[in-house]
C-alpha positions, 0 to 999 in steps of 0.5 A: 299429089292430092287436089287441092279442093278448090279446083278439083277435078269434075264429078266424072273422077267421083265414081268406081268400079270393081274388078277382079280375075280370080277368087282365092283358093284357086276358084277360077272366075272370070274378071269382073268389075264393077261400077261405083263412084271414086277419083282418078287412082294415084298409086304413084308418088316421088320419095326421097331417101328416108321414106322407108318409116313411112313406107313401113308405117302407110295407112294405105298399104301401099309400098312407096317403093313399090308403088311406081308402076313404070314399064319401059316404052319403046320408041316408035319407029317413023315413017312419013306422014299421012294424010288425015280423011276429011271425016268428022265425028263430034260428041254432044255437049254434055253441060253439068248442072250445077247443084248449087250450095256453098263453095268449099272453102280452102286457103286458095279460094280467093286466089282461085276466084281471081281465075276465069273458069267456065261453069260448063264441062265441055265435051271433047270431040268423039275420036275418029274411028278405027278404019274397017281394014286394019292397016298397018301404020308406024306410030308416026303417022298419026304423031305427024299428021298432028297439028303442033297447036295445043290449047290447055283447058283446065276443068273446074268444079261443076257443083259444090257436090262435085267438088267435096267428092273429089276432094274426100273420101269419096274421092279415094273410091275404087278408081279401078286400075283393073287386071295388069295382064301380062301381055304387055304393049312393050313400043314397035312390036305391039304398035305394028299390030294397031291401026293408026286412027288418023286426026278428024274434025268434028262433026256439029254437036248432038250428032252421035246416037244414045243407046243402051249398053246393058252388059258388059264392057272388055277394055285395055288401056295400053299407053300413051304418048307425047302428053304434054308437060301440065307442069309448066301449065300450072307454073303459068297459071301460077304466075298469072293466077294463083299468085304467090302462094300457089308458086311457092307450092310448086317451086317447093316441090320442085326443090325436092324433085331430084328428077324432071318434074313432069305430067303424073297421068292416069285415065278415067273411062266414062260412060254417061258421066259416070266413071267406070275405070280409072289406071294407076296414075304414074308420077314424071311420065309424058309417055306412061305405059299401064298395060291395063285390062278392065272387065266392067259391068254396065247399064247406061244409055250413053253416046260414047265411052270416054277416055279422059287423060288427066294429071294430077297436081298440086292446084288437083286433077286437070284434064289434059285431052280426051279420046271418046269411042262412040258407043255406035261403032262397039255396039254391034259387038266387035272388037275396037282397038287402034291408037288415037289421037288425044284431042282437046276440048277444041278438037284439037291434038291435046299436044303434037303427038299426043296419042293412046293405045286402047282396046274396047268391045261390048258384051250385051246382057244378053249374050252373057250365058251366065246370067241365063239359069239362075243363080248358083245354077249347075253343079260346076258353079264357082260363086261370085267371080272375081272377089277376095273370098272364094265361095265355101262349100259344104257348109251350114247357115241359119237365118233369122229375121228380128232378134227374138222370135217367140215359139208360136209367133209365127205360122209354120212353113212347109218346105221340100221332104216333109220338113219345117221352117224353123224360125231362129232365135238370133239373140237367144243364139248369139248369147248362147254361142258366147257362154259356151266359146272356150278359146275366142271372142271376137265382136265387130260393131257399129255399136256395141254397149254392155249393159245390153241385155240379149236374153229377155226371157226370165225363166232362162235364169240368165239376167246378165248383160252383155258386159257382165257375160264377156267379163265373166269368159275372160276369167274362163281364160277366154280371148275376148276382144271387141273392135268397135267403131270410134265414133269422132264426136264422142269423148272421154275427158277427165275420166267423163265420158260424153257420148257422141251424135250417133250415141253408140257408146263407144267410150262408154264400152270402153270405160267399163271393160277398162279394169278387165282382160277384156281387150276393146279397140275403138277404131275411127275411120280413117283414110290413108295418110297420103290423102289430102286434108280436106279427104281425111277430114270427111272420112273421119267424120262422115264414114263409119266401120258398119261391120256387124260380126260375132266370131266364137269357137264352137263344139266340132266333137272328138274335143275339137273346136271350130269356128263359127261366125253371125252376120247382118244387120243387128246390132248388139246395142240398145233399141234393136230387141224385138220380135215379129209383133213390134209393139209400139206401146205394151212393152215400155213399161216391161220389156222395153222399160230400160231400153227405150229408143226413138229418135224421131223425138226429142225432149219429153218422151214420156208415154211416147210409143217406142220405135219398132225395130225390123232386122236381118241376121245370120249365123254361118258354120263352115268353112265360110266362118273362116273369111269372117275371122280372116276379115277380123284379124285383118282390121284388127291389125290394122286398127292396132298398129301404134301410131305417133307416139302411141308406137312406145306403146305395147301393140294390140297385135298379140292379143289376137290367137293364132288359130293354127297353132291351136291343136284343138282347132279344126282348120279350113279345110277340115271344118266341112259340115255336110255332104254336098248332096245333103239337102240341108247343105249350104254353099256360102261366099263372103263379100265386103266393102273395105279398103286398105286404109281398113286392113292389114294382112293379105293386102299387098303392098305392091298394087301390081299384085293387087288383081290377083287377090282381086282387088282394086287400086283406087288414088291412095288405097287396094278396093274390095268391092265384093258388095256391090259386084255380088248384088249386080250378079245375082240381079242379073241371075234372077228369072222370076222376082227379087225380094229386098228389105234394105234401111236405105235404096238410093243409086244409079243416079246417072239415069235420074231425071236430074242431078245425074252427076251427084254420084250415086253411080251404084247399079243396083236401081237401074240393073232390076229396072232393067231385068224387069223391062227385058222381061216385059219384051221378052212376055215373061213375068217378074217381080221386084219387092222392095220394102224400106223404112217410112223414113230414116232414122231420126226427125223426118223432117231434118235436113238429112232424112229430107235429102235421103228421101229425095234421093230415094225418090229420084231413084224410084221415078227411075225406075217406074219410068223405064218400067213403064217405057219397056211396056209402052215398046210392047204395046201393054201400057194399058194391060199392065201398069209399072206396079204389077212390076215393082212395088215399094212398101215401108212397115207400121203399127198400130195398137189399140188401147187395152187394159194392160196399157201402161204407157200413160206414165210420167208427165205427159208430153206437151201438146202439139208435139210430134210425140202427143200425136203419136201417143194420141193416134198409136201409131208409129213406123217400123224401122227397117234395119235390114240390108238382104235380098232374096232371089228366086227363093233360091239366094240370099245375102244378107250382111251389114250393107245398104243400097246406096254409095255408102256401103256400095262404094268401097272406100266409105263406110266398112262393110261385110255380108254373105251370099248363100245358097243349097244346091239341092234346091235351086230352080235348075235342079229342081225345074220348080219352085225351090222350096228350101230354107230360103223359101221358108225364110221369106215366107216367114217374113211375109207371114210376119209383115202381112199377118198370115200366109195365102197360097199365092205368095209361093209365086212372088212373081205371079200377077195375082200374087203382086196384086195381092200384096199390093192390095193388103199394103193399101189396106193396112196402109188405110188403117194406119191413116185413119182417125179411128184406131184399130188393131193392126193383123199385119205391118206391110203398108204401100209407100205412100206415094202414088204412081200413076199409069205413065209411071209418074211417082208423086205423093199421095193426094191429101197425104204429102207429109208424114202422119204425126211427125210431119216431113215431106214424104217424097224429100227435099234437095240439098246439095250440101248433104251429098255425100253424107246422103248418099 
């Protein structure tokens, strides 16, 4: 049953992880999970005779009949009863923070507020630990040594955060029911291989040390026993507490239940406060089995793991007991496993009897000799393990940076052979793809409008728009279709249409292709129909489909077609033209005349500079452009499916072609372009952040079944979580530097030095942290360059850019300081700063006056506003749109996902994007520099963000090369603040905030609100923006 929003369970349900065993197409991979936020994993319910419609119909893609996972328990033997050692273990209190803001409110707020509940989450007594010599035990002789006293704690809320996390979307996360293996604890046979960990006190608080597990976790949770029916706890509390309404509720229920109501258990294992797995939850079970393997990615300093027994119920998620593993005793890398006992927060047995089957052993980073060579290393590399789409090879990727890049803009690069970076034209591109498709086109956008022009050049002899060139393919006999995100605050009235807040003309598309062939699908986000309210409603609102695809057919020779497919950042909407020179002023009265953009700004605009735009795109050809059609058609499905009483209706489903009846198509697995052994050949793997409330397709509904397609079972839904597992392994990977361009860089918020249980559990921040420091130790050189916008999109200082910014910044102070802590345990504090290490930079420009400006038109804006400071001093941002990373010269991803839980989560917003890379130019072939595509890529960049090319940037990770760049960001940052203004070579500028030796990150002196537009540069905390910040 879904929480009840008023009284869900704490923050530690709010993050996720990933999981998987086996890439498909029979690419072995080992399991991998990885972390993110999400709620305890509900994969079980009670139905009646008559669900099968909506069974059929379940948004989520959950069979209701196939979705109880009860295995049969045998009954433990007895056997006289043990004594229990007088030995004490206890876990210090860990007192959550309360984040402040306003309640959630809910029908049942007055009723709750009448309930006495602690502000404090208390922590459960670390469980004893298994014996060094295994013995032997029945089961029993932990059952009766249990005191029959049991006190019931029901756990409230900590913050405002907390609770709309649990309660929403967020809450759906990939709550990871790992690999279900098939050696299954099936009653005596298995509980004679276990030690019985005997009843012990605890010790006094702050007892257990904390160390840092940097590795990876190998857990199975077997089953538990004798947990206590919460069920009659809730009829109490509902007596004495909540009143009426709350009783009519359960009696209600109760009325249905042709069974014994009981616990609905599920586990969620912690470290740091920071969930890393959760079971499946099983409906009416006091002895639940799970059987259940997690394989889980970590970087926390932590004292313990914790194993939180809960119980789902109408009044939400109550704890019930918790076994806590001190991670002293799996630190040295032995294997735990025994049967312990499930303690209350008093240290006492939770109820008699109560016990749980597990096992735990720790990998450390670097004992994992997967991570020790590089990414794509060797020709027996089988790509990201455990994802939904296995790595394709023999394929070819073409990357761009902005949407246009004029001949000449650019230096030439060099690469390996004698050969030229060549610099794409990513529009030029896709329009040409589109005119020359014969079978199919399919777009996925955030935004898509047709009156967007993708070619700007006037002697290509092409002035169409996008909407003029579709229309015109559908005549051709063209299959087109659009599926476009429903943005929920637009609308279509009486024939109107309104646009909505984030203005990505929806309907407006919709309307104009109305009269044609064209088919367009406006998709809402939507979570699964057996969510609460309070969860349908955030999804609805807060989360987007933030896919950005073009799937055309293409010339294979011999009359053949084939797939190909573009992938990244951009947009195919108004504001996202630009090239490698962003210009601020000269372009609004040509170029950008019809196509002005800058939210920062509201009212006049007239005169005001435009906002440059900076993107990351790529076009696929291969078998890898299969997985992004397979990626289409799944969402397609599903968003098609008629609903209500739109299932009179005529489905979309038949408007999608079925490639393989389609002779003229060449297949998957006879699309390979290139030898393996070509220089040019590209090996690419697709990743994803989807749920099935998204797609329909290859999603089983049997969650059994779900680690075999590698995904993972969070409350109500199947997780890809490819996203977030991608970028973990290629950090891991890299040897020498990291190069990021991201809109967006927010997470491992469980090391922040406050608010570390907001939620932003992605690993991304603290996993470079961390590569940085064991490089340190280790007297290695590397590098990490993150580059970011000044600040996000929109008014800096509203509300939600405020917050971005402040979580931005917590996650930056993170990271400096375990930078700066790994040089002090070196003894280089005073050699090296945090900065010859990790720097953040933003974009900018600036133009000088000329006597082609023609900006002055229109009536002025009034004085004193943000836009006639700008047009005063010329100068604005760049937005950075990007979402890529480059590692070593050697991997790149690149794709529609940011670095925050948004896109790294899984169940918020939809997201894809590659993983790339030539094997015939990685370091562990060549035992140098790669000097491949990807190398000219970022160098590329580099020449267009810091005007030029020196010889030291083919070294990222050199100290003087890190200098260097740092250097020309603070003097094109001097030049951007000036009075005097000046023409600007280059757009990379610092970050400006100042980080001091000690690796303390504060604003700049004199400087700590944004040039012209004001907003305070390292953020404000407001807790009510949680999730829609993060």
């Amino acid at each position: 049953m879904s929480p009840m929003p008023a009284f869900s369970e704490s923050v530690e349900d709010n993050e996720f992880g990933t999981i998987g065993r086996r890439p498909r197409g029979g690419v072995p991979g080992r399991s991998f999970h990885t972390l993110h936020p999400g709620t305890p994993t509900m994969l079980s319910r009670s139905y009646n005779e008559g669900d099968e419609e909506e069974e059929e119909e379940d948004a989520n893609g959950l069979s209701s009949g196939q979705a109880h996972l009860k295995a049969p328990v045998g009954q433990y033997e007895q056997q006289q009863q043990q004594p229990s050692p007088e030995v004490h273990s206890h876990a210090p209190s860990l007192t959550h923070s309360f984040s402040g803001g306003q309640q959630l409110e809910s029908p049942l707020d007055d009723l709750l507020s009448s309930m006495r509940i602690s502000e404090g989450h208390s922590t459960a007594p670390a469980s004893p630990p298994a014996p060094a010599v295994p013995q032997l035990l029945e089961a029993s002789s932990a059952i009766s040594s249990f005191s029959s006293h049991a006190n019931f704690n029901v756990y409230p809320n900590d913050s405002f955060s907390s609770s709309w996390e649990e309660s929403s979307g967020l809450c759906d996360t990939p709550t990871h029911p790992a690999s279900v293996h098939s050696s299954s604890f099936s009653g005596p046979q298995h509980s004679q291989s276990l030690p019985i960990v005997p009843l012990q006190h605890p010790e006094p608080e702050g007892s257990l040390k904390v160390l840092l597990l940097h590795g990876n976790l190998d857990i199975w949770v077997h089953e538990a026993r004798n947990l206590p029916n919460m069920n009659m706890v809730h009829k109490t509390l509902s007596a004495a507490s909540l009143s009426k309404l709350a009783a009519i509720l359960q009696n209600t229920i109760q009325r249905f239940m042709t069974s014994k109501v009981t616990s609905d258990p599920h586990i969620t294992i912690s470290v740091s406060d920071a969930v890393i797995g959760t079971t499946f939850a099983l409906s009416n079970s006091e002895n639940p089995v799970w059987n259940q393997h997690f394989y889980v990615p970590v970087a926390h300093y932590a004292a313990e793991v914790r194993f939180d027994v809960k119980d789902s119920s109408v009044v939400g998620s109550q704890v019930m007991g918790v076994v806590a593993i001190p991670v002293e005793q799996i630190y040295s890398g032995a294997k735990i496993e025994g049967i312990y006992p499930i303690l209350n927060s008093n240290g006492e047995p939770c109820n008699p009897g109560a016990v749980l089957s597990l096992s735990i052993q720790y990998t450390p980073i670097k004992s994992l000799s997967t991570y020790h060579h590089g990414v794509g290393a060797g020709p027996h590399y089988h790509g990201v393990a455990g994802t939904y789409f296995p790595l394709r090879k023999d394929g070819t990727v073409t990357l761009y940076q902005d949407a246009h890049v004029p001949d000449g803009s650019l230096p030439n690069v060099g690469l390996d052979g004698g050969m030229r970076y060549a610099h794409g034209k990513c529009w030029r591109d896709i329009f040409d793809a589109i005119r020359q498709a014969r079978k199919l086109i399919y777009i996925a956008g955030w935004s898509v409008w047709h009156k967007v022009r993708l070619v700007h050049v006037a002697a290509s002899g092409s002035g169409d728009t996008l909407g003029e060139l579709l229309r015109t393919k559908t005549r051709e006999g063209v299959r087109v279709l659009l599926l476009l995100w429903k943005d929920p605050t637009s609308r279509k009235i009486l024939g109107y249409t309104k646009d909505g807040i984030m203005a990505t003309h929806d309907e407006e598309t919709r309307q104009f292709f109305e009269h044609s062939t064209v088919k367009v699908l406006l998709c809402p986000r939507v979570a699964g129909k057996r969510h609460s309210w309070v969860e349908q409603w955030e999804v609805g609102t807060i989360y987007t489909h933030h896919q950005k695809t073009v799937i055309v057919d293409a010339d294979a020779r011999n009359n053949r077609r084939k797939i190909i497919a573009f992938v990244g950042g951009l947009d195919l909407c108004d504001g996202r033209y630009d090239t490698p020179q962003h210009p601020v002023f000269r372009t609004l009265q040509t170029v950008h005349k019809d196509d002005y953009h800058n939210p920062t700004f509201s009212g006049n605009t007239a005169g005001a500079p435009r906002e440059p735009w900076h993107d990351l795109h790529s076009k696929i050809d291969g078998p890898a452009a299969y997985d992004v059609l397979t990626n289409f058609e799944e969402r397609w499905y599903r968003a098609a499916k008629p609903r209500g009483i739109k299932k009179l209706k005529i489905s979309y489903d038949d408007a999608l072609l079925r490639i393989d009846r389609i002779p003229d198509i060449v297949g998957i697995s006879d699309v390979s372009l290139v030898r393996e052994d070509d220089p040019e050949s590209w090996h690419v793997q697709i990743f994803r952040s989807i749920d099935s409330s998204s797609v329909k397709g290859d999603f089983p509904k049997d969650p059994k079944d779900a680690t075999k397609m590698n995904l993972v079972c969070g409350k109500n839904v199947l997780i890809d979580m490819s996203m977030h597992t991608a970028y973990v392994e290629a950090i891991r990977s890299a040897q020498h530097f990291i190069y990021i361009e991201n809109q967006y860089f927010i997470g491992s918020s469980y090391n922040w030095n406050q608010h570390k249980n907001i939620g932003a559990n992605n690993l991304i921040p603290m996993e470079i942290a961390l590569k940085i420091a064991d490089k340190i130790r280790a007297h290695e050189r590397f590098a990490a360059y993150i580059v970011v916008p000044m600040w996000p999109e929109g008014d800096p200082k509203g509300a939600v850019p405020q917050s971005i910014l402040y979580w931005q910044n917590k996650t930056m102070q993170m990271m400096y300081e375990t930078i700066y802590k790994a040089l002090v345990e070196v003894g280089l504090e005073d050699e090296f700063a945090a900065q010859d290490f990790l720097n953040f930079f933003c974009l900018g420009n600036r133009e000088a006056p000329d006597r082609n400006d023609t900006s002055q038109t229109g009536s002025p804006s009034a004085a004193n506003t943000p836009q006639a400071h700008s047009q005063k001093s010329r100068r604005f941002m760049i937005y950075v749109h990007s979402k890529g990373m480059i590692v070593d010269d050697e991997y790149v991803i690149l794709g529609s996902a940011n670095i925050n839980q948004r896109s790294m989560e899984g169940t918020r917003d939809t997201e894809i994007a590659m993983g790339a890379y030539q094997p015939q130019h990685t370091w562990a072939r060549k035992s140098s520099n790669p000097r491949g595509q990807i190398h000219g890529y970022r160098m590329s960049l580099w020449a267009e963000h810091m005007g030029g090319i020196e010889d030291c940037f083919t070294k990222p990770e050199s100290i003087e090369c890190v200098r260097r760049v740092r250097s020309l960001g603070e003097m094109y940052w001097q030049q951007f603040a000036a009075e005097e203004v000046s023409e600007m070579r280059g757009h990379l500028l610092k970050y400006p905030v100042e980080v001091d030796r000690n690796g303390k990150v504060r604003p700049l002196p004199g400087c700590e609100n944004f040039h012209d537009v004001g907003g305070n540069i390292v953020g404000s905390y407001l807790a009510i923006l949680g999730n829609l910040t993060l």
